[in-house]
N, C-alpha and C positions, 0 to 999 in steps of 0.2 A: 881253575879260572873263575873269577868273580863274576856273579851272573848282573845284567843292565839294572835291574832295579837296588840291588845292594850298593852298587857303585850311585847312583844317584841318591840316593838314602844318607851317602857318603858326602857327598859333593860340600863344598860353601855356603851353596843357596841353599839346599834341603838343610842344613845344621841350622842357619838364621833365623828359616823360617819357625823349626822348629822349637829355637827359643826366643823369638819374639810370641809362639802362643803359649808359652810355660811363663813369659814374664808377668808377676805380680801388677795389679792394676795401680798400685802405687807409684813406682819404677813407670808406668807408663803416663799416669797423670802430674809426673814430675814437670817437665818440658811446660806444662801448659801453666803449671803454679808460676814458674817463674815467671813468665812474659803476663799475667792474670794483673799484675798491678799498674804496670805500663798501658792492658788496654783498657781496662777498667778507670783509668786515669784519661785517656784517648776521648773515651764513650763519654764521661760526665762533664768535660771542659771543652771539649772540643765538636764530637756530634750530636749530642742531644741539645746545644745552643743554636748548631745549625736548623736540624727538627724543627725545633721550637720558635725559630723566628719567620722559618717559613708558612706555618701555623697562623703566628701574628700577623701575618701580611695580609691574612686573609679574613681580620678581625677588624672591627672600628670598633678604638678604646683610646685612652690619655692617658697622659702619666697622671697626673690629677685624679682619676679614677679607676683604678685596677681593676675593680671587681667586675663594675659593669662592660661587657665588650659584646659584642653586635655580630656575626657572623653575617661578611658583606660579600665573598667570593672574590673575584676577580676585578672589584669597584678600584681597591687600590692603586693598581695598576693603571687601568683606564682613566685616573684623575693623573698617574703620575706622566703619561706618555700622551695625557691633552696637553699638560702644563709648558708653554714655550721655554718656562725661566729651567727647568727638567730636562728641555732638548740642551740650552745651552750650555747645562751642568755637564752634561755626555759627550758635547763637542769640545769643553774647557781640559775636561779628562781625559779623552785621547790626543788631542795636541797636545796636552803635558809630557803625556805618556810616552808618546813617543819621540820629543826633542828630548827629554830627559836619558830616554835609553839610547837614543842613535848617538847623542852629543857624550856622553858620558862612559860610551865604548869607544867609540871613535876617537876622543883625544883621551881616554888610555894607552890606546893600542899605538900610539904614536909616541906617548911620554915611555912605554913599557921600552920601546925600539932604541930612546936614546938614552934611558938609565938602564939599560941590559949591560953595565962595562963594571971593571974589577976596582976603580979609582974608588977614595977612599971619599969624594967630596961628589961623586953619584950616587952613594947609600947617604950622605947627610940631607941632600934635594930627594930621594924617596921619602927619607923619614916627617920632612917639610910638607911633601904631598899630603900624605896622609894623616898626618895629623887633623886638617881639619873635620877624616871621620870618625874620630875619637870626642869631639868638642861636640855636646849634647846641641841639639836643634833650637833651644831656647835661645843659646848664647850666640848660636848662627846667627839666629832670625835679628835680632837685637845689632849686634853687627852691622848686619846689612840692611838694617835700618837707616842706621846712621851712615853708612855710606853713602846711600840712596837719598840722602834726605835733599833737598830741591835748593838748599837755602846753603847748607853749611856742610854737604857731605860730600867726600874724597873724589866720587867718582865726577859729578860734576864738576870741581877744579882741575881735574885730569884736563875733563873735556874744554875746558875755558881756554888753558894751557896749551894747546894744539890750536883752539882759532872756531872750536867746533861750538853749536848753540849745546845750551845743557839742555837733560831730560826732567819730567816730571814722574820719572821711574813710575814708584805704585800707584801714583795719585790719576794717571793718564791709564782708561779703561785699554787704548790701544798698544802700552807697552806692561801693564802690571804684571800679564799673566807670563809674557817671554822674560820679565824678573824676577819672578818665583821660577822657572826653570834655569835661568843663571844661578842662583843659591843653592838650588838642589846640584847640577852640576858641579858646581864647585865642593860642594859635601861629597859627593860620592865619586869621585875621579879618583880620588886617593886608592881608595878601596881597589877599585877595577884597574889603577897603573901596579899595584902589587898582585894582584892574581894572576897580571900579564905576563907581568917580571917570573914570577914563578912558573908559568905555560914555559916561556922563551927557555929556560935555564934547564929543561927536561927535556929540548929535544937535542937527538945526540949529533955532538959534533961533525962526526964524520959525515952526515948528509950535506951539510954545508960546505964540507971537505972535496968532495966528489963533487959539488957544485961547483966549487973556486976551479979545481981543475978541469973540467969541461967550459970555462970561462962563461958560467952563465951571467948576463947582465945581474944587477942587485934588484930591478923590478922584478928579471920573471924569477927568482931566487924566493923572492917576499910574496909573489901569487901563487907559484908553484909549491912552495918547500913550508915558509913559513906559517900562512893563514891556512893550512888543511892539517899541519901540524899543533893549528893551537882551535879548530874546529869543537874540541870538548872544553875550551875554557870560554869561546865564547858565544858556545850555548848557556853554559851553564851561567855566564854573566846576563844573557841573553833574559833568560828566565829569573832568574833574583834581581834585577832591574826594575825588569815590568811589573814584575806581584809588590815589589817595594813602592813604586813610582802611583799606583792604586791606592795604596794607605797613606800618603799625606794626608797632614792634620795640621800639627804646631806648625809649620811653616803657614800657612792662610791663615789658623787662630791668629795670631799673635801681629802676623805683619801685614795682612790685608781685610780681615773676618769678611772674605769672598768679593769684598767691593775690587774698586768702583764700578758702580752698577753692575755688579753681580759677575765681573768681567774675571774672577779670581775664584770663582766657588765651584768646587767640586766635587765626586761623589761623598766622599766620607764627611765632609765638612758639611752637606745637605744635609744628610743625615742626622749630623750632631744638629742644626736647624731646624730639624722637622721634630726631633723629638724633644730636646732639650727648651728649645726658645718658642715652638709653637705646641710643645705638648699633643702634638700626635703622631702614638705611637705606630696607628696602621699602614700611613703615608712613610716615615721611617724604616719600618720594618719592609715593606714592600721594596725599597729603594735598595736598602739591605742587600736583597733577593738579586735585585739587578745587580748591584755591586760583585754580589761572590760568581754569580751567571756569569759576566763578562768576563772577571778574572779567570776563571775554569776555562769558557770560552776560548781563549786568547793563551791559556798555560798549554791546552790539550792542539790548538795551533803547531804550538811552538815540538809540542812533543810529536804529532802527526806528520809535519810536512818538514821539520829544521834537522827534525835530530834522525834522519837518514842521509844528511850530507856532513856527520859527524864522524869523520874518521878518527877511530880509538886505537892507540897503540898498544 
């Protein structure tokens, strides 16, 4: 009979162990060479510009003058969160923020429900959708320029047409900023009616199956069955919305530069304002700060309190 320590000497784990310590330290620093470029690539584009701008926030310098910078602390700050045109930059960004992500799932999830069919002229109104999120934001913006325009643009003879007064779209501080989220809207709907299409087409038949024969109405079918079935698609629209909806730019470049009266400008486009047009970099950089703070803010939200009513299949 084989005595308890021979047999363990024997075992799977005592074999493993004993050659994971015979293995050559080459063999073991293999695994880290590979992944060595990716984070090394991570570190120099990615975290060390984070580092470094937090650094600058905490500097008074210009772009006009690099060398010289001023160690001010926590000044930058304190001038950006006295600055009223600063509060209303924060209040322009989250109403963006969030008509762009509520409106932008919400009539996905409604076009996903009626292009979910096998007809050959409901994959050509998908391909329709989405097309305009293949069409770079230049040629958006430019577009719906011309739509909007007060004098000669589409949507005003729409409105004539029906008996309605026209609008002064961008030009009227009270409606510019809800037409900069009609543009973005209509840009990313596309995107979010196919991600749906794709949730919908993954859950499997037979729950629906078992539903028809328990003759569940189609409401509690679509609250019970559906929306906890498509729960990880839309988190995950949830969260690539809102961190997108953050980094507008060329949509206020090009079709409002944040006017009228400031009724249009928000963080990133500050930003390009504080550094670019006024040449200071520590008001910038500081602004910066707050930018990626809320974004984080708001992503770790979405990951703390959303993505425990995510049921995964």
């Amino acid at each position: 009979m084989r005595e308890p320590s021979a047999v363990a000497e024997s075992s799977p784990v005592a074999v493993t162990q004993v050659q994971e310590q015979t293995r050559p330290w080459s063999e073991t620093l293999r695994p880290y060479l590979y992944v060595a470029p990716a984070l090394l690539f991570f570190a120099l584009f990615f975290f060390y510009p984070i580092v470094y701008m937090i650094y600058l926030s905490f500097q008074d310098w210009t772009l006009l003058n690099l060398e010289e910078m001023e160690w001010v602390g926590l000044d930058n700050f304190s001038t950006l969160f006295s600055d009223p045109d600063f509060h209303l930059v924060l209040k322009n960004t989250l109403i963006y923020t969030f008509l762009t992500v509520f409106l932008g799932i919400a009539i996905a999830f409604f076009l996903a429900l009626w292009l979910n069919r096998k007809a050959k002229i409901y994959g050509l109104v998908q391909g329709a959708i989405f097309s305009p999120h293949i069409i770079s934001l230049v040629s958006v913006s430019m577009l719906w320029m011309w739509l909007m325009d007060p004098q000669y643009g589409l949507l005003n003879a729409m409105l004539e047409s029906v008996g309605l007064p026209p609008s002064t779209w961008l030009a009227d501080p009270g409606t510019a900023l809800y037409s900069l989220v009609l543009v973005s809207v209509w840009k990313v709907v596309g995107y979010n009616t196919l991600i749906f299409i794709a949730g919908l087409q993954s859950i499997p038949q037979d729950i629906y199956e078992s539903a028809a024969l328990d003759r569940s109405p189609a409401w509690r079918t679509l609250y019970k069955i559906t929306i906890p079935m498509l729960s990880p698609t839309i988190f995950f629209l949830l969260v690539i919305n809102t961190i997108s909806s953050f980094q507008v730019f060329d949509t206020i470049y090009i079709m409002t530069q944040g006017g009228p009266v400031n009724s249009t400008n928000m963080l990133v486009y500050y930003i390009y304002e504080q550094g670019m047009d006024f040449y200071n970099g520590g008001i910038a950089s500081a602004a910066s700060v707050v930018l990626l703070g809320l974004a984080g803010v708001l992503t770790l939200f979405h990951f703390l309190f959303l993505a425990k009513r995510v049921h995964y299949r």
